[in-house]
N, C-alpha and C positions, 0 to 999 in steps of 0.2 A: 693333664689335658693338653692339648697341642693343637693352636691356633697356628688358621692361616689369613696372612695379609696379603690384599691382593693392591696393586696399585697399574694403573694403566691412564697412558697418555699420549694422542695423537698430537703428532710434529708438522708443523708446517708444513706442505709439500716442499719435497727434496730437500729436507734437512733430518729424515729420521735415524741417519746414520750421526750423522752429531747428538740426535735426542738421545741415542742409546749408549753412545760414548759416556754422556752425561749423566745420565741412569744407573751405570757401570761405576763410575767413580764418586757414588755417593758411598758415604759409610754411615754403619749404624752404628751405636754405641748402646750397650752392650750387642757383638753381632748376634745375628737369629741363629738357629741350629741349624736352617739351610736357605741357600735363596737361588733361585733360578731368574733367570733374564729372558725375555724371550722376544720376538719381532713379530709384524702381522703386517700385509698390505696397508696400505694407505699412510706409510710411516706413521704404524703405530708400534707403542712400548709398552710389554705389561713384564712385571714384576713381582713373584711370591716370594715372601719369605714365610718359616716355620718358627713357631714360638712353643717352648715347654710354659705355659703362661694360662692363667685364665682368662674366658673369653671378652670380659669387661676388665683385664690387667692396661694398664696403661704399657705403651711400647711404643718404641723409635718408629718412626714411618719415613719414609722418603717424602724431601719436601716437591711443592711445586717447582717446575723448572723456570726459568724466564718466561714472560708471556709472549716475547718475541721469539719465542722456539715451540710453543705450540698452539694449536688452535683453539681450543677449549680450555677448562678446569679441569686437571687429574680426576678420575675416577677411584674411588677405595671403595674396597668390601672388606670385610673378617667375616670368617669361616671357623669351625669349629669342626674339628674332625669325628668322624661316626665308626664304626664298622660295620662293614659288609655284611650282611646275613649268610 
């Protein structure tokens, strides 16, 4: 089965290019089979990775970043992948 983690987290105004750097230079141990990075108006940062795992496997997540670098609590969801009809 093949989980997906999702993680997203708005950055202060005008710091989301640091939020993403930061993002960016997180590591996971053991790494996922894929992870994309991705950007959204309002300096925001979300983050998939892909897990060969089941959907209640415990796995690495990205922590929170400083609370001085964003505005809220990170958001996470898992995902569970389907197919297509």
């Amino acid at each position: 089965m093949t989980v997906a983690l999702m993680w997203e987290a708005r950055a202060v105004a005008g710091r989301g290019e640091e939020l993403l750097a930061w993002a960016r230079a997180q590591e996971l141990t053991p790494p996922p089979l894929r992870r994309e990075t991705f950007r959204a108006p309002q300096d925001r940062v979300l983050v998939i990775t892909w897990w060969d795992a089941e959907f209640i496997a415990d796995l690495p997540e990205l922590p929170e970043p400083d609370g001085e670098l964003v505005t809220r609590a990170v958001h996470r969801w898992r995902f569970e992948s389907v197919t297509a009809d």
